[in-house]
Structures are given as structure tokens and as C-alpha cells.
N, C-alpha and C positions, 0 to 999 in steps of 0.2 A: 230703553229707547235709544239712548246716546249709543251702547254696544252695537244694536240692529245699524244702527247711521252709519259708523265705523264701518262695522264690517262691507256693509254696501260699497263705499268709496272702497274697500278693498277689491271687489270681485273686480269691480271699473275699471282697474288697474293692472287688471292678469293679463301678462304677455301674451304675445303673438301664439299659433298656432303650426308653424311650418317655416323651415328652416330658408334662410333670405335667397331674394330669387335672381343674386348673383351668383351661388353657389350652384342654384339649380338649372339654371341657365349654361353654366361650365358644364355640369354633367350631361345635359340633354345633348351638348355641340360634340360631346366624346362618344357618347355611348348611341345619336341619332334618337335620344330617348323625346322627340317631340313626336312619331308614330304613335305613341302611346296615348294622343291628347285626339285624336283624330275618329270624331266615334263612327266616320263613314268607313273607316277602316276595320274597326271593331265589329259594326256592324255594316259589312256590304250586300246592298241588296241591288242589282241594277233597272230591278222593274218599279220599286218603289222607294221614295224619301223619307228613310228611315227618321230624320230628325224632323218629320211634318210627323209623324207618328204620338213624337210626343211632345210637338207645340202643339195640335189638338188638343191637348190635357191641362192646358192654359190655365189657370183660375180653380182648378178642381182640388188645390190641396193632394193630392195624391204624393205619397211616397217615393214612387219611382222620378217623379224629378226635382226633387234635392238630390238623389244619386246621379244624375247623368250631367247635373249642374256642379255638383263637385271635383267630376269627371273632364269635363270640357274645361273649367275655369280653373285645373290644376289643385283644386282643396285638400289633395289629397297626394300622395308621394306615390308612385306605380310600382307595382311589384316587379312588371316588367322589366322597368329601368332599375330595379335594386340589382334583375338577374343581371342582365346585360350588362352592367359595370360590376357585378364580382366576377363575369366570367374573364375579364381580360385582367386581374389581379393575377394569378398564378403564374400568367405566361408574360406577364411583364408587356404587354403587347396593344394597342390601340386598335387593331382589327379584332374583327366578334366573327368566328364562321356563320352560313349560312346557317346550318342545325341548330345551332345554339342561339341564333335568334327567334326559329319557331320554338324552340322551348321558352322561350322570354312571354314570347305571345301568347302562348297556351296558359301560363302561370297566370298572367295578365288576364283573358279570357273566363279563366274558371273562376279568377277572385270577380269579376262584373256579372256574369254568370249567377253565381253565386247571392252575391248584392242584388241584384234586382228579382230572385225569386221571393228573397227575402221582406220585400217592398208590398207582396199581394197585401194586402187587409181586408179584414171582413166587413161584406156588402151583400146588396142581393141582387138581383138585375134590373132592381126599380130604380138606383142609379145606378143610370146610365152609362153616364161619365167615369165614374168610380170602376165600375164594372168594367169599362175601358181601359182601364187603368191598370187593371189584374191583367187583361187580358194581353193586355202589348208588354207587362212583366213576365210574364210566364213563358211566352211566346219567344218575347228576345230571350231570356237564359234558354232555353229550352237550346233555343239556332247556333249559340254560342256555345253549348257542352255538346252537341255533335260538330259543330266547327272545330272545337278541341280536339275529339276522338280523330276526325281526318287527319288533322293537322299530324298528328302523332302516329297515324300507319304510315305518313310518309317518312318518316324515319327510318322504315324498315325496320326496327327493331323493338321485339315485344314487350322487353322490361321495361322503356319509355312508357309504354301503353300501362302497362300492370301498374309500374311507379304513381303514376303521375292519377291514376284511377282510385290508388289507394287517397290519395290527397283529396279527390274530390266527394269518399267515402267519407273524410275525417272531415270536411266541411260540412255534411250531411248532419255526421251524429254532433258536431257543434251543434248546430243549429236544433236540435231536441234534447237537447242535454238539460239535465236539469228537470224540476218543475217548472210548467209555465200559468198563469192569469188566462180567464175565457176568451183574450184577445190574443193570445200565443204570444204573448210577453214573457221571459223567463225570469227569475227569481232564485235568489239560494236554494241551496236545498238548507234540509234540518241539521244543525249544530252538531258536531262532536266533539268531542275532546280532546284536550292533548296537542292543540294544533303547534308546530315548532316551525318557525319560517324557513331557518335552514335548512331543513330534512324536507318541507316542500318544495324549494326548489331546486332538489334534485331531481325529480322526475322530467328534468327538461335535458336530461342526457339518454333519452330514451332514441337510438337511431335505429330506427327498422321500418320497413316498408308494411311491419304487423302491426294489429291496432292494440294503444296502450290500453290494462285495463283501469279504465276512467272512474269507474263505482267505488274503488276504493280510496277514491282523493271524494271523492262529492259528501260533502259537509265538514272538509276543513278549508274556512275559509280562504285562504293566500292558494293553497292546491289549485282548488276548484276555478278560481280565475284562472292560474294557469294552464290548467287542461282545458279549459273551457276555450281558448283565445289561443292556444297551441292548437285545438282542432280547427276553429274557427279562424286562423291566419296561420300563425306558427309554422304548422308542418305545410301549407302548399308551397310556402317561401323558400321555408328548410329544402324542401325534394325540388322545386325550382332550381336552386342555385346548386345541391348536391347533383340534380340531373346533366344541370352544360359542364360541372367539374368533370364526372363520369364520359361525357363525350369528349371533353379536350384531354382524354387518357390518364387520367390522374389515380394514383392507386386512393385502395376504400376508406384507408387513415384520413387525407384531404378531403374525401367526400360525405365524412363524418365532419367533418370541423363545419365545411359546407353548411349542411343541413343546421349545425347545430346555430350558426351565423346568422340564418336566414329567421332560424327561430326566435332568437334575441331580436333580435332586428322586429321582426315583426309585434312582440311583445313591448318592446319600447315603444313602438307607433301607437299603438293600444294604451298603451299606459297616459301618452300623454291626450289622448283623445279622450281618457277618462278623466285626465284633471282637467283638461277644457271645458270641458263637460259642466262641470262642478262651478267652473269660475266663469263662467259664459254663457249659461242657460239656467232657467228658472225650473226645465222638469228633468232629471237623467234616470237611469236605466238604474233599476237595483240589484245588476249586475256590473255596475262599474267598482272600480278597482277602490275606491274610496269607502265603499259602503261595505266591501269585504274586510279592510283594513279596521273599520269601526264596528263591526260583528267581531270581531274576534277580541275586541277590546270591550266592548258590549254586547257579549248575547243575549244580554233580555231582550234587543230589539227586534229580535226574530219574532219574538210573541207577538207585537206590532204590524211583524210582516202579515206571520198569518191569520191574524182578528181583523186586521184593517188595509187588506192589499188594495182593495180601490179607495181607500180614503186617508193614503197618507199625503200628511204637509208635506211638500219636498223644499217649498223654502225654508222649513225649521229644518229640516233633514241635511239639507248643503250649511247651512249655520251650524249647525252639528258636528259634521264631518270636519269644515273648517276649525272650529273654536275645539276640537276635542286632541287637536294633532294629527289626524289620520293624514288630512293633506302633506307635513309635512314628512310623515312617512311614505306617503306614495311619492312624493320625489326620491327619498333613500331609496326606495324600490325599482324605483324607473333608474336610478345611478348605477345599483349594481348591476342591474342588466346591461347600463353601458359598457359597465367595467368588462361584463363575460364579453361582450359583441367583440370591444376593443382586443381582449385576449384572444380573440378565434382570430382575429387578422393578425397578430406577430408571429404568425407561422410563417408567413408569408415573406419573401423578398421585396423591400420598397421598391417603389413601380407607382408613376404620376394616380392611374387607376387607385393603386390604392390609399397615396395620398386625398385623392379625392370622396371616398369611403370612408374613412376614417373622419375627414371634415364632417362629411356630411353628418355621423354619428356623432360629435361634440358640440355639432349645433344644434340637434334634438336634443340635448340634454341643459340648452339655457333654452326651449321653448319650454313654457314652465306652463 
């Protein structure tokens, strides 16, 4: 009992979630990254208020607004603004061309897009409200990945469209990866062997606009996150920021480091939203990065997963995870991805942009 007590005053104690909002406040005033917070912008509609859409949804528990409230209230770092301040790193420069701010958006776009398809839940039309719920989900991604496709024929140029297409192909198969629970919840797959951390995270030097193949990382543990969180963030980040390199003419070398930046980057964001997870809420996903780290340290608990998927303890599960070490592995893990992020920017010529990238990356790494 005295251990349970302990550990509770510890969860009480886990740091903040997002880097301080002097640092991000510097980035918004450089890079104009406060458009990103504007969801009339995101979503404009001039015949209807789009944010009356989902204050109707008031009181309904629904999904989709803790998304748009994490969205508005800044909960959440933009990929948009990751793109728009790496794009002026290379050229040393404080202005962003116009293209390469629709690309910022479109990345922006497809990741909300994306979020809020993911938010339907199952209901049936007897509620009401619920069903509401779905319906103004679906509907906003829906407007938002043709707002994308527009966005990107004004380019005039097709590889934007192909690029940026494949990104929202690799969000897709994230999103069914895996086995899922009869509520479209995903879960490990089945155990293999031999898992070696190192040799897994090699697969994050994969740069191609081709799809990786995924089946052969699914059931080793550390892999499997990372492809899973590479489809599902990774690569739109990666082809985001590899995309404005490519416009401000950068040869394919930089626009490999690009992508590869964007990837880490976005794997760190993940990583720490999985220890939050852990130290900040009583149910997480057993697909966070804690419970893969504890699989591979224990695979009996896979038997667990699949005898008893709707009736696991998840607070012995987070005691678990904590008291076993996996936590303090998943910060080793969230480190060396800093370390990779931090080595994809010394390619680069110092330039205030990229001091302020680089900040931003060493202050995700004491959000703990």
C-alpha cells in the first residue's frame, strides 16, 4: 500500500507537457506561426460558423472537441509552424516565400484532417448528438483534404501533389495498422523475436515517396512504434519540410536530411505524448511507446492482451510500466531521437531560425 501511495505522489509530480510559451511565442512572432491557431482559417466557410458547429456538441463527450480544443488552446506544437521555421534554416533568412507557406498549410491541414476523421466513434442514429458528432468529423476532414488537393494544383507542379498524396496514403495505412478491439482501437500485433533496438531504428532512414514495407517490422515491439508513428506523423512532417527544401532549390542530399528532421521531430512529439500519457491519465492506448518498451521486456503480457483486451487494469498496467523501468527507457529513447533531430540540423549554417529549432528541440527533451 505504502508503494501504491509513493508512486501516486510521483505521477502528481510529472512535468509539464510543451515547451515554455516564451520560446513559442519567439517562434510564432518569426515564423507568423499564430495562423496556425485560427480555426476560421482552417476552416473557412463564409455561409456558416463553423465554431457554432462544434459548440452544439456542448456536453456530448464527443471526440472531436478535445481535438479542436487542443487546437485553439495551442495543446499541441503545429506541424505547420515546424515547416515554416525549418524552411528559413537553410537560407539563413527571416522571410518564407509565398509556396512554401501553402505547403506549411497543407501539412497543417492534412495532420487536422486526419485528427478529426479519426475522432468518429461508434454510435447509431439514436444518438443524436453523437451521431452529430460523426457527422461534422467526417465532413470537416473530408473539406480539409480537398482544401489540401487545391491548395497544392496551385503550385503548378505535380510532384507537390504525388508527394504530399503519398503522405496522406501513409496516414491512412497508420491509421489500420495493426490489430484493432471491436471499437477500432489498435493494439500490438503478435510477439516475435529477436527484437534488437538498434537494428530497429534503422528503418527511420527510409527516404522515398514509396511505401515502406511495414509487415516486416509488425511484432517487434520498438519497430512497430516506429513505423506505426512514422505513418501516422513521421513521414507527413518529413515530406512537409523535405517539400519547401525542394522549392527553395535545394539539392536531394538536404532534402533527405529534411525529411529525415521532420521525422525525428515528429517521433519525439509522440514519444513524449506517450509518457504524458502514462504520468497524466489513469487509461492510455496500448499502443504507447511504454507498453511496447514493457513487451519486449515482458512478452508474457501479450497473453494478457489477448485473453483479456476489454478488461485490463490500466492502473496496475501504468505501475507497471513505471516500477519495471520501461519509463525510464522511454526517455533514453525519446533522447536518442533528440540526439538524431539535433544531428540532421549541423548540416546547416547557424542562422537565428535555426537557433531557435534547435531550442525548441532541447526543450522537448526536459518535457518529461
Amino acid at each position: 500500500m505504502a508503494l501504491k501511495l509513493n508512486f501516486q505522489r510521483f505521477l502528481q509530480t510529472a512535468p509539464r507537457r510543451l515547451p515554455t510559451d516564451s520560446l513559442m511565442t519567439e517562434i510564432d512572432r518569426v515564423t507568423g506561426g499564430n495562423i496556425f491557431k485560427n480555426l476560421d482559417w482552417l476552416l473557412n466557410d463564409d455561409d456558416t460558423n463553423v465554431k457554432g458547429y462544434f459548440k452544439s456538441l456542448s456536453g456530448t463527450m464527443h471526440p472531436v472537441l478535445n481535438t479542436i480544443s487542443e487546437f485553439i488552446n495551442n495543446k499541441s506544437i503545429s506541424y505547420g509552424l515546424v515547416v515554416n521555421l525549418s524552411s528559413q534554416i537553410p537560407k539563413n533568412s527571416l522571410q518564407i516565400n509565398n509556396d512554401q507557406i501553402i505547403l506549411s498549410k497543407v501539412t497543417e491541414m492534412l495532420r487536422m484532417a486526419i485528427l478529426l476523421h479519426n475522432d468518429i466513434v461508434n454510435t447509431t442514429p439514436l444518438n443524436k448528438r453523437l451521431h452529430k458528432g460523426n457527422k461534422i468529423s467526417l465532413l470537416c476532414g473530408d473539406y480539409l483534404l480537398t482544401k489540401c488537393l487545391y491548395s497544392l494544383i496551385t503550385l503548378k507542379d505535380h510532384y507537390y501533389v504525388e508527394y504530399m498524396s503519398s503522405a496522406l496514403r501513409d496516414l491512412t495505412l497508420g491509421r489500420t495498422l495493426g490489430p484493432m478491439d471491436q471499437n477500432g482501437k489498435p493494439y500490438p500485433s503478435k510477439l516475435k523475436n529477436n527484437f534488437d533496438l538498434k537494428q530497429e531504428i534503422s528503418i527511420l532512414n527510409n527516404f522515398s515517396s514509396e511505401l515502406f514495407d511495414y509487415k516486416t517490422v509488425l511484432g517487434h515491439p520498438i519497430n512497430e512504434w516506429i513505423i506505426r508513428n512514422s505513418l501516422n506523423a513521421g513521414n507527413l512532417l518529413g515530406k512537409g519540410i523535405s517539400s519547401v527544401f525542394r522549392f527553395g532549390n535545394l539539392p536531394e542530399s538536404i532534402q533527405n536530411v529534411g525529411f529525415n528532421f521532420g521525422k525525428y521531430f515528429a517521433l519525439i512529439l509522440k514519444a513524449n505524448e506517450d509518457i504524458y500519457e502514462v504520468l497524466k491519465t489513469n487509461h492510455i492506448s496500448l499502443t504507447n511507446l511504454l507498453v511496447y518498451i514493457y513487451l519486449k521486456k515482458h512478452p508474457e503480457f501479450y497473453k494478457e492482451i489477448e485473453n483479456n483486451l476489454d478488461q485490463i487494469n490500466y492502473e496496475d498496467l501504468i505501475f507497471n510500466l513505471v516500477q519495471s523501468g520501461s519509463l525510464d527507457e522511454s526517455f533514453e529513447f525519446r533522447n536518442e531521437l533528440i540526439s538524431s533531430a539535433l544531428s540532421c540540423l549541423s548540416v546547416f549554417d547557424d542562422s537565428y531560425p535555426k537557433v531557435l529549432m534547435k531550442e525548441l528541440i532541447l526543450d522537448l527533451k526536459n518535457v518529461k
